[in-house]
C-alpha positions in Angstrom: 68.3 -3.5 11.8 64.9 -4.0 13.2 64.0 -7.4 14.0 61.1 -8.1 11.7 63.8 -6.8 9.1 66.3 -9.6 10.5 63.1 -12.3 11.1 62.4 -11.8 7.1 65.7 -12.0 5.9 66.1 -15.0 8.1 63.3 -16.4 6.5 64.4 -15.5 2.8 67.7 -17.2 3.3 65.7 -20.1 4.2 63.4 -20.6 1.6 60.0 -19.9 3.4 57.6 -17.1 2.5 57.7 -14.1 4.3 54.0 -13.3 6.1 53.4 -10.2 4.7 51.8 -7.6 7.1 49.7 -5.1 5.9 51.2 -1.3 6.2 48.0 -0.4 8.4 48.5 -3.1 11.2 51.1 -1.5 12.0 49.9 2.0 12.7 50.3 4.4 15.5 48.6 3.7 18.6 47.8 5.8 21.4 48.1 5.3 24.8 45.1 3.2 25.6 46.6 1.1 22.4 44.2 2.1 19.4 45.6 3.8 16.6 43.5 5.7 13.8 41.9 2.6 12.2 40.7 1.3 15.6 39.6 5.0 16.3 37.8 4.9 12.6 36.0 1.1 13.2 34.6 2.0 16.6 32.9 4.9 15.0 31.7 3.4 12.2 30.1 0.4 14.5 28.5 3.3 16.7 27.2 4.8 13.5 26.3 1.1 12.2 27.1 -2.0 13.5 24.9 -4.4 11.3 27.1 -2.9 8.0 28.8 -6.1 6.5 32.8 -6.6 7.2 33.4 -5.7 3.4 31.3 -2.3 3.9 33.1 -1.7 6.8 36.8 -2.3 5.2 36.0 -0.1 2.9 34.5 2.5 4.9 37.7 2.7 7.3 40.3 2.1 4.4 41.8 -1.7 5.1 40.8 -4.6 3.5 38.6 -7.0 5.1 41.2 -9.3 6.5 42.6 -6.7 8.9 39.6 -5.6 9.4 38.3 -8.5 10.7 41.3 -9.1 12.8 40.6 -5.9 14.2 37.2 -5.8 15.1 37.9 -9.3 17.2 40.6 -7.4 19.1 38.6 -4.8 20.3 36.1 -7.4 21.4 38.7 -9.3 23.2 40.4 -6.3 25.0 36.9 -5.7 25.9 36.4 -1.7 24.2 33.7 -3.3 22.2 31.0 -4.8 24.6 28.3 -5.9 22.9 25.4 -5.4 19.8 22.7 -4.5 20.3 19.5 -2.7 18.5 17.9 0.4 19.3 14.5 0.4 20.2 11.9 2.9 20.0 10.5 2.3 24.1 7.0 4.4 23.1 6.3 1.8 19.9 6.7 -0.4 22.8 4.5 1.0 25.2 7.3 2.1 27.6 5.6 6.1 28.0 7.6 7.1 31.1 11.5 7.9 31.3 12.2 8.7 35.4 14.9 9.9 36.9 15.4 8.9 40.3 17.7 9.8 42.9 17.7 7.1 45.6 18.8 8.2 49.1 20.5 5.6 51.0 22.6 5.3 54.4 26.4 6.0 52.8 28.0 4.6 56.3 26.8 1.0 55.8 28.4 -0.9 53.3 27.1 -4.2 53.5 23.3 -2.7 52.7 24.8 -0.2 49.9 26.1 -3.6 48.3 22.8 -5.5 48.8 21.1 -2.5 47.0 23.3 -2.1 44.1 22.9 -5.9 43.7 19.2 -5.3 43.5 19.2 -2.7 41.5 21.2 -4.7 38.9 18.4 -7.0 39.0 15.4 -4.6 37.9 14.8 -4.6 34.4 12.7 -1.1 34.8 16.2 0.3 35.7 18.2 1.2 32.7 21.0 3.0 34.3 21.9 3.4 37.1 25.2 5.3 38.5 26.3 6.2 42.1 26.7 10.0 42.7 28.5 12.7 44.6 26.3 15.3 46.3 22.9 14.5 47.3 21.9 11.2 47.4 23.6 7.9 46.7 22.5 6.8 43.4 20.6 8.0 40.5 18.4 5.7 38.4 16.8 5.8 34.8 13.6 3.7 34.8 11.5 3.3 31.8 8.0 2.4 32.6 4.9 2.6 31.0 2.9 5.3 32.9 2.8 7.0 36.0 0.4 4.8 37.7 2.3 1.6 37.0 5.6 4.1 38.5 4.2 4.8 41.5 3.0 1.3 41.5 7.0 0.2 40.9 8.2 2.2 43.2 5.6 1.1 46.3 5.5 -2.5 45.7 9.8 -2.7 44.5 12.0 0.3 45.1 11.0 1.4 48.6 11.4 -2.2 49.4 15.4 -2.5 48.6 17.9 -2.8 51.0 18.9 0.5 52.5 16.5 2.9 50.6 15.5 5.8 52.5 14.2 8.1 50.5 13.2 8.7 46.4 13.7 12.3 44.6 12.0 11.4 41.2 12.1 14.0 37.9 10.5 12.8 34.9 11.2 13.3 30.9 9.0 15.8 29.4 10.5 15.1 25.9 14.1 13.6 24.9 16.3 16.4 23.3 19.0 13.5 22.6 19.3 9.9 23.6 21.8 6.7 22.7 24.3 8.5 21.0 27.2 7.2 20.2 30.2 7.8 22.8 32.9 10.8 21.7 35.8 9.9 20.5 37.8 13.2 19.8 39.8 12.5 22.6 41.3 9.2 21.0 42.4 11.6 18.1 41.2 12.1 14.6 39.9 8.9 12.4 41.5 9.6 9.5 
């Protein structure tokens, strides 16, 4: 007999109230330990994370207890990160996306840390990921025109630990941006 089957006939024969546990906490999970309602609340947050708890139970198909519960466990395990709106950067006068591959001496780790630390530090820099093939690192910086760029890069960027060279491309129009991660892989939200 499974032991909550034994815990709530335990409890039964003495008196107290079995906690009843909704059918859907107890789903399937995968390997990384989400199961189809996790899979269904992480894409409704992507898709709107301001919706109410109760819009959001109903939209997954829990009630709003479990949901709730749910929600907080994905922020504690750390899938769910933040909130955070989406903001139009030309409404806000931010007119230049850049790409920027930073070449740096690989063979000297103390500097490479000192420049990602840096980096970290530059709110013009909205991404930034280290790279295989040419060059070291590869920025996204969001300015507000090309003067104040080549301004940025001058006055900040060439002076940063370890930076020996810039190879910079720039947006000439976003096809797609901020989308919401894939999670096909996870298997179907059903």
């Amino acid at each position: 007999m499974p032991r909550s089957e034994k815990t709530g006939k335990a409890n039964a024969r003495a008196g107290a109230a079995t906690p009843a546990r909704e059918p859907e906490e107890r789903g399937a999970r995968d390997a990384g330990g989400l199961d189809r309602y996790d899979i269904a609340l992480l894409a409704e947050l992507q898709r709107d994370a301001r919706q109410s708890n109760a819009d959001l139970a109903g939209r997954i198909g829990l009630s709003p207890a479990p949901t709730w519960r749910r929600v907080r466990r994905l922020e504690e395990l750390g899938v769910i990160t933040g909130y955070r709106a989406e903001i139009d950067r030309r409404k806000i006068g931010l007119g230049v996306l850049a790409f920027v591959r930073v070449d740096t001496d690989r063979d000297n780790l103390a500097a490479t840390k000192a420049l990602e630390d840096a980096i970290r530090g530059l709110p013009e820099v909205i991404s930034c990921h280290y790279i295989s093939g040419a060059g070291t690192f590869e920025l996204q910086v969001l300015v507000t025109d090309l003067d104040a760029y080549a301004r940025w890069t001058m006055d900040t960027l060439f002076r940063l630990p370890n930076v020996k060279d810039l190879h910079t491309s720039f947006s000439l129009g976003e096809i797609k941006a901020g989308a919401a991660l894939p999670l096909g892989h996870l298997g179907a939200a059903r």
